[in-house]
C-alpha positions in Angstrom: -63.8 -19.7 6.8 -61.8 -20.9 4.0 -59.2 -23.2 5.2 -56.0 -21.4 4.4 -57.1 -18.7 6.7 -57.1 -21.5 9.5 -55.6 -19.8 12.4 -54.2 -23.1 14.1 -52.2 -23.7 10.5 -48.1 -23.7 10.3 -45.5 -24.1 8.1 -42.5 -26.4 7.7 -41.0 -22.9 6.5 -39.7 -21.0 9.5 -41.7 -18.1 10.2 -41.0 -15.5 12.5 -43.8 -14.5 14.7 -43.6 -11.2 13.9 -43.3 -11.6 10.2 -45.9 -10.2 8.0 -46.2 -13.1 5.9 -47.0 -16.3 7.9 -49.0 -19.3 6.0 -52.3 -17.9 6.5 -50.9 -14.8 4.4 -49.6 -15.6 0.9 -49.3 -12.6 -0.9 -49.0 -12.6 -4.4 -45.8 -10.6 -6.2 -43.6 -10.1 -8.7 -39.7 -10.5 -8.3 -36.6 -11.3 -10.4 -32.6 -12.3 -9.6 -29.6 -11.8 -11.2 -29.8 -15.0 -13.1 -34.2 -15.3 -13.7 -36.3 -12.8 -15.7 -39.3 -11.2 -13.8 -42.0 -14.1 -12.3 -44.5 -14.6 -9.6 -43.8 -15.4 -6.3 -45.8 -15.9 -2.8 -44.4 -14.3 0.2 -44.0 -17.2 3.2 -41.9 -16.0 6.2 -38.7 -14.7 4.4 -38.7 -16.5 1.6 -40.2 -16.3 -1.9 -42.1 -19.3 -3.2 -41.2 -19.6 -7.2 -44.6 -20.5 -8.4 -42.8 -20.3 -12.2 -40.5 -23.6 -11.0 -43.2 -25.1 -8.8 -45.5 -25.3 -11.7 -42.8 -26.8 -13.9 -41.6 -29.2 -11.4 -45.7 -30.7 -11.3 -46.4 -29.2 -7.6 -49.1 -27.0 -9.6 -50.2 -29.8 -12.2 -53.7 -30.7 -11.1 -54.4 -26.4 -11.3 -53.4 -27.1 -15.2 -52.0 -23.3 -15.5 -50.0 -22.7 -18.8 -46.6 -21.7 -17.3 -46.3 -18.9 -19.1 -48.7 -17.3 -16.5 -46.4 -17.6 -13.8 -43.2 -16.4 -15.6 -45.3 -13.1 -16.7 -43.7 -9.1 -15.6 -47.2 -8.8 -13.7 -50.3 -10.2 -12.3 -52.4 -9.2 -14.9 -53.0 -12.8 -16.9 -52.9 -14.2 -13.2 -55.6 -12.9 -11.8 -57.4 -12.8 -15.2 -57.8 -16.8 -14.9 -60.4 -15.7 -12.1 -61.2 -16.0 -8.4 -62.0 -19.9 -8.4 -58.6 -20.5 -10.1 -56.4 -17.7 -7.8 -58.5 -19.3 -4.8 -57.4 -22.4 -5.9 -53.9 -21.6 -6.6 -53.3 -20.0 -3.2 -55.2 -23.5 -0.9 -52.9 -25.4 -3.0 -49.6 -23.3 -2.2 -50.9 -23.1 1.4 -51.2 -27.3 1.6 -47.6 -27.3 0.2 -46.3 -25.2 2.7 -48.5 -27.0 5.2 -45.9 -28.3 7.9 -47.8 -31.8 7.6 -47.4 -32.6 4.4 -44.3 -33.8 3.3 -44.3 -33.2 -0.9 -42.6 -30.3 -0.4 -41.3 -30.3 3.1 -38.9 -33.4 2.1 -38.1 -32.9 -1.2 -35.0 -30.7 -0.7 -33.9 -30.1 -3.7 -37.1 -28.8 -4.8 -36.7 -26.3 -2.1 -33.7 -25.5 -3.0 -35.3 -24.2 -6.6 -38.7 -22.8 -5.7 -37.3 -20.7 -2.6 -35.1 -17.6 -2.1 -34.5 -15.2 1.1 -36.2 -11.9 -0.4 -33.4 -10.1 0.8 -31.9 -11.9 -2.4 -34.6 -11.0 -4.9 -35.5 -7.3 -6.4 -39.6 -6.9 -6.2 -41.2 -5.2 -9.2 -44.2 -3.3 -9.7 -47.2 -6.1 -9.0 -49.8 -5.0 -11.7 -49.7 -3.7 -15.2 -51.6 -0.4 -14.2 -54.0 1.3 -17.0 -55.6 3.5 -14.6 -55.5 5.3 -11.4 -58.5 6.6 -9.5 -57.8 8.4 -5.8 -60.8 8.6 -3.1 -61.4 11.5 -0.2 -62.7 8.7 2.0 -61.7 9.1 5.3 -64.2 11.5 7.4 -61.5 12.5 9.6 -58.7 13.6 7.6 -61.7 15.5 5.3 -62.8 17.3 8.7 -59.2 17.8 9.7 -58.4 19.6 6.0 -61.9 21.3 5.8 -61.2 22.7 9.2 -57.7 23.9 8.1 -58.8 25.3 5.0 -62.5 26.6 5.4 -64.6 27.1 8.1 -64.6 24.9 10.9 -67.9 24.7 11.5 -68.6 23.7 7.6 -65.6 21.4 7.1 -67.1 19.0 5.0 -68.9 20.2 1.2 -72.7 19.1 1.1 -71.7 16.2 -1.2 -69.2 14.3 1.2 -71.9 12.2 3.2 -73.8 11.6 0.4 -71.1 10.0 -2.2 -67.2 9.0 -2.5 -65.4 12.2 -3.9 -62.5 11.1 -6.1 -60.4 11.6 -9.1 -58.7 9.9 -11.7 -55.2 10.1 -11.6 -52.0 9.5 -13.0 -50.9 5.7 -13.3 -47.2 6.2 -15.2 -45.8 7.5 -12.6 -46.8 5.2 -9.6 -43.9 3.2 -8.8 -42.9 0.0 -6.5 -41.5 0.3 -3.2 -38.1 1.4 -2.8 -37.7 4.0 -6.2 -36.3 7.4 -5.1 -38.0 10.0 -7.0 -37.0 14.0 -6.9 -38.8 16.9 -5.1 -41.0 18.0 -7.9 -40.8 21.8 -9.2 -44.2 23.8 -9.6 -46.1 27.2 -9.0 -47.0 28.2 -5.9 -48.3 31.8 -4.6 -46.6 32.9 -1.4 -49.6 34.5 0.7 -47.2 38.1 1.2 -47.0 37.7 -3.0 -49.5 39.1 -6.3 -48.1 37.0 -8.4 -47.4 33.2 -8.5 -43.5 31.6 -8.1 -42.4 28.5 -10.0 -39.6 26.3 -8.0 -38.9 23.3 -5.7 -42.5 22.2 -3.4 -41.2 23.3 -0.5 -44.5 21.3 1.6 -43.8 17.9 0.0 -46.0 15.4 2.4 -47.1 11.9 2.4 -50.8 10.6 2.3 -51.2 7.3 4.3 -53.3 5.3 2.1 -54.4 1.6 0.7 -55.3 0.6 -2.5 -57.4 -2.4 -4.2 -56.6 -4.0 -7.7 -59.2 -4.5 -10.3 -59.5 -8.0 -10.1 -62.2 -8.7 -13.0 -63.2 -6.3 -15.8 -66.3 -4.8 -17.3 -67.2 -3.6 -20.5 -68.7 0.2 -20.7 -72.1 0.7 -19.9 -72.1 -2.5 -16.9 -71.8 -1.1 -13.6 -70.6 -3.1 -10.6 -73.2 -3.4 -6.9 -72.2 -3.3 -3.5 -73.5 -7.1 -3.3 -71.3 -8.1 -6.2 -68.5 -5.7 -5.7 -66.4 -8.5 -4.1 -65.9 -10.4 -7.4 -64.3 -7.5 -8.8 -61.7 -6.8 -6.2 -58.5 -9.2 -6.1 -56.5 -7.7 -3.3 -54.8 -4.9 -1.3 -51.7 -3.4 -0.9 -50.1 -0.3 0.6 -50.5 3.2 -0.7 -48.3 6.6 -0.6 -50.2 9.1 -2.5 -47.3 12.0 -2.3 -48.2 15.2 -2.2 -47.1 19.0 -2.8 -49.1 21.0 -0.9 -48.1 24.3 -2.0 -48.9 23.8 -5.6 -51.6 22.1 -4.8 -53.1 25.0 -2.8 -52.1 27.0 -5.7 -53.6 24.6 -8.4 -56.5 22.6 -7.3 -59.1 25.5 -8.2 -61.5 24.7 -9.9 -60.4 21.2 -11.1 -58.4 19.7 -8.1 -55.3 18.2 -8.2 -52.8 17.9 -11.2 -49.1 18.6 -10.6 -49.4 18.5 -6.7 -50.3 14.6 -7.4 -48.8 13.1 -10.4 -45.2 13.7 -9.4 -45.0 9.9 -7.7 -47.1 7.5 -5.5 -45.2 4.7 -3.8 -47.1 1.1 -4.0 -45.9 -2.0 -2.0 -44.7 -5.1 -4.2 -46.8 -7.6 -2.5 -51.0 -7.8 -3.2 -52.7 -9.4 -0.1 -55.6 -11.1 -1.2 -59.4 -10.3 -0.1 -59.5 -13.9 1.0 -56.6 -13.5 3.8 -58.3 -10.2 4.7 -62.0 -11.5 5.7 -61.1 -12.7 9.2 -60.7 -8.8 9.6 -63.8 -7.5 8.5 -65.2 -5.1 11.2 -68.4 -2.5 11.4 -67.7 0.5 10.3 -69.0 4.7 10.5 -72.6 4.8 10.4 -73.5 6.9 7.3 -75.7 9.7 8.6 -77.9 10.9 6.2 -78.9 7.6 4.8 -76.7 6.6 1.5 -79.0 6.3 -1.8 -79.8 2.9 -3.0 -76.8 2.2 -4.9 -75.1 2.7 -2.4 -76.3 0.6 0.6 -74.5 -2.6 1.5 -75.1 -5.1 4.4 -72.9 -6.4 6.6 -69.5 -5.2 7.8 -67.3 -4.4 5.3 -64.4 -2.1 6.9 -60.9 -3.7 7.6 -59.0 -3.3 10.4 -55.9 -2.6 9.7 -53.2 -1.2 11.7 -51.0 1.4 9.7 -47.8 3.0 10.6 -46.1 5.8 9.1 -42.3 6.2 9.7 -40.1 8.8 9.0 -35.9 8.1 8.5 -33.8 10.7 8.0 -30.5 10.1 5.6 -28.0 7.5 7.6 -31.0 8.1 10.8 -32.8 6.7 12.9 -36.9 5.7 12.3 -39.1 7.7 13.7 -42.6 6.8 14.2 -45.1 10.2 12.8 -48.2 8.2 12.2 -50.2 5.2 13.8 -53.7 4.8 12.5 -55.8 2.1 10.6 -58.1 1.1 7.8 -61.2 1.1 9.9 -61.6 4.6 10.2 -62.4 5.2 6.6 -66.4 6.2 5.8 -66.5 4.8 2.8 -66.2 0.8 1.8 -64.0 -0.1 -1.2 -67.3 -1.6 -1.8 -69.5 2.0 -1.9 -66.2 3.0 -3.7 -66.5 0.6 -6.6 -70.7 0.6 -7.0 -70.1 4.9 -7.8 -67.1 4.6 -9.6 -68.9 2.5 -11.8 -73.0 3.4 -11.6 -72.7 5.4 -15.2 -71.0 3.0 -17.1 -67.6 3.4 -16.7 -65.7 0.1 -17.5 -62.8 -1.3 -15.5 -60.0 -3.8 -16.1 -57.9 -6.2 -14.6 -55.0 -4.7 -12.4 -56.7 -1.0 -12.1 -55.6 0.6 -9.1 -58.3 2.4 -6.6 -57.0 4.2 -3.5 -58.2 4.7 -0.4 -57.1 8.3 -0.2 -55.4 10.0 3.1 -56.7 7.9 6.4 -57.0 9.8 9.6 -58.5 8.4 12.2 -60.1 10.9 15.6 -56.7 11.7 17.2 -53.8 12.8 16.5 -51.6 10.0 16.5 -53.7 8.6 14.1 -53.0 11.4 11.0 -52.4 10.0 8.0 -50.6 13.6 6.6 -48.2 15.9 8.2 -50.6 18.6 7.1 -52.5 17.2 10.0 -49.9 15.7 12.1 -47.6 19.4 12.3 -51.6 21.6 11.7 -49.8 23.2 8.6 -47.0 23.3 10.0 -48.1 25.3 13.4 -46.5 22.0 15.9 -43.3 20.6 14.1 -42.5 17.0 15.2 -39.3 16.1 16.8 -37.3 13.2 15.1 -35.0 11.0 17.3 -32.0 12.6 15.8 -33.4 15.9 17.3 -34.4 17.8 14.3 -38.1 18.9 13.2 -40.3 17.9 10.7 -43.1 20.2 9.3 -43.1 18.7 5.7 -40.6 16.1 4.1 -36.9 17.0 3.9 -34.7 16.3 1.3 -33.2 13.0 1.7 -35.7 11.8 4.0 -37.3 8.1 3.8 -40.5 7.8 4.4 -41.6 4.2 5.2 -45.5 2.2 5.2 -45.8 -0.4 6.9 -49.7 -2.0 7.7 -50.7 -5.4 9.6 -53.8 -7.0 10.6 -53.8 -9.1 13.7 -56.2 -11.8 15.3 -55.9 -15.1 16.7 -52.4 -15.1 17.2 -52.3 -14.6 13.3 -50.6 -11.3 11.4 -51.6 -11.0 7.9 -49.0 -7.7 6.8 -48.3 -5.8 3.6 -44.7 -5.5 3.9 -43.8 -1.6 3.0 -44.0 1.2 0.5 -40.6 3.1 1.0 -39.8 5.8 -0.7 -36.4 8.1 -0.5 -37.3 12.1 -1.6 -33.9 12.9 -3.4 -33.2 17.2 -4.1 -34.3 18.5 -7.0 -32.8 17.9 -10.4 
């Protein structure tokens, strides 16, 4: 196990129990203040480590990192300098932070320079995104909609066991954590009308997702293995993949999903790293009928992850809709990368991939309020005391995913978005 993932590890930083980013974490981000221009930070506790004034103040020398890298408006050149170097960046940063070693943890006013409360700092979008691909990987919540939709007895298409349905979607309008977006306008056919309407969704839902970045790229005509697939992926982060439900019932024939999607998806600010995940890795579905070739991987390569899905109405109380986790998807981000990429199709650095919607077997564990309310049939009760079929106006709907082991809790932080009326 690499030794920043060393469960008995602590920091001179104080560090909640509960908090999502304890030592063994250190998520990579981008934040700014008032007074500094965007620049990359690690999440410890409640604090953001500066690694732009850490480098310059020789903590970082022996990594020799041009410091322009660190004081960048995304990841991008980061976690182009490779896994050996980020690896190397993040054991360093977790020695610093290491509660026996004094460097840092006497040096005050160093401290006082290279960390801020997060409460103090505005996160930006994490990666420089040139493109968006979103995956129909979770066998559950592809029962659940086949089921809804089609017959029951035929809820999956022929294809679904046999490769990971996606598309490619629309990266300009994913946004970080905490951007209010408007109800989106569209067409939609009411089933008592002949002709199709245009206005306000009125079934806007979430999608309770993750997504990887693109952590290495390849040039077209290269194709990337499930053995290999690991080099290519830098980290994870939370994903809500909004949807319109209405026009996208309308819409998606024969070419799936276009204005029902590209309205907004909500991405949290902080990238956990593959390497704080792989105390987590777990067994996952066994693919019945067997996967082709390209496809096949050994060993276990699902996650589990705990996610919860909140719903807060304006000036309300949370309430909790969703608790599911990353384990119940069918398909690897491993399977997902090898298909994505088995014809040739290149990738680069800071590429997002989504999970799609994750469901797991019951119904607590919906990752949609299509599933969770069954269209709409079993409204759910918010502590305020109104319903919920779909979103409302106003409403925030809040991520929030954690794995847990050993006493350790490696978290994501949140995506949060607010659904303001339309304009």
């Amino acid at each position: 196990m690499i030794k920043a993932n060393d469960p008995s590890l602590t920091s001179w930083v104080e560090v909640d129990p509960k908090s999502d980013f304890p030592i063994q974490n250190l998520p990579f981000g981008i934040f700014k203040t008032q007074s500094s221009s965007p620049r990359i930070g690690v999440a410890i506790g409640d604090q953001v480590l500066d690694l732009a004034i850490l480098n310059k103040l020789g903590f970082l020398d022996n990594l020799k990192i041009d410091n322009s890298v660190f004081t960048n408006q995304y990841l991008n050149d980061f976690i182009a300098l490779g896994k050996q170097t980020t690896m190397a960046v993040r054991e360093r940063i977790s020695n610093l932070l290491n509660a026996n070693n004094a460097e840092l943890r006497d040096n005050k006013e160093a401290q006082a320079k290279v960390l801020q409360y997060i409460s103090n700092v505005q996160m930006q979008m994490p990666v420089r995104i040139g493109d968006y691909t979103d995956f129909y990987s979770s066998i559950d919540h592809a029962t659940n909609v086949g089921t809804m939709f089609r017959d029951p007895t035929n809820a999956l298409l022929p294809n679904w066991k046999h490769l990971p349905v996606g598309y490619h979607g629309r990266a300009s309008s994913i946004v970080v954590s905490g951007t209010d977006f408007h109800r989106p306008k569209g067409q939609t056919k009411p089933a008592d009308s002949e002709l199709p309407v245009f206005g306000p969704t009125k079934l806007l839902d979430f999608e309770l997702e993750t997504a990887f970045i693109i952590g290495k790229s390849t040039n077209m005509g290269e194709s990337v293995t499930t053995a290999n697939a690991g080099d290519y992926i830098f980290g994870m982060t939370l994903f809500n993949d909004w949807s319109a439900r209405d026009v996208q019932t309308w819409e998606y024939v024969p070419l799936g999903p276009f204005l029902a999607k590209n309205f907004a998806s909500t991405i949290s600010p902080w990238i956990v790293t593959m390497e704080a995940l792989e105390p987590f890795r777990t067994a996952g579905y066994t693919q019945e009928p067997k996967v082709l070739p390209y496809l096949e991987y050994s060993g276990d390569k699902n996650i589990d992850i705990q996610l919860d899905v909140i719903i807060q109405p304006e000036n309300g109380e949370e309430t909790l809709v969703s608790h599911s986790n990353y384990k119940f998807m069918y398909w690897t981000m491993e399977q997902q990368l090898a298909h994505h990429t088995v014809n040739g199709c290149n990738i680069n650095i800071g590429d997002v991939m989504a999970s799609g919607t994750i469901s797991g077997p019951t119904p607590e564990s919906f990752g949609s309020m299509l599933e969770i309310t069954w269209r709409g049939t079993k409204p759910v009760k918010m502590k305020d005391g109104s319903e919920r079929k779909f979103i409302n106006d106003n409403d925030t709907v809040i991520m929030r995913g954690y794995a847990e082991k050993d006493g350790v809790r490696i978290g994501f932080g949140e995506a949060k978005g607010k659904v303001l009326p339309t304009l």
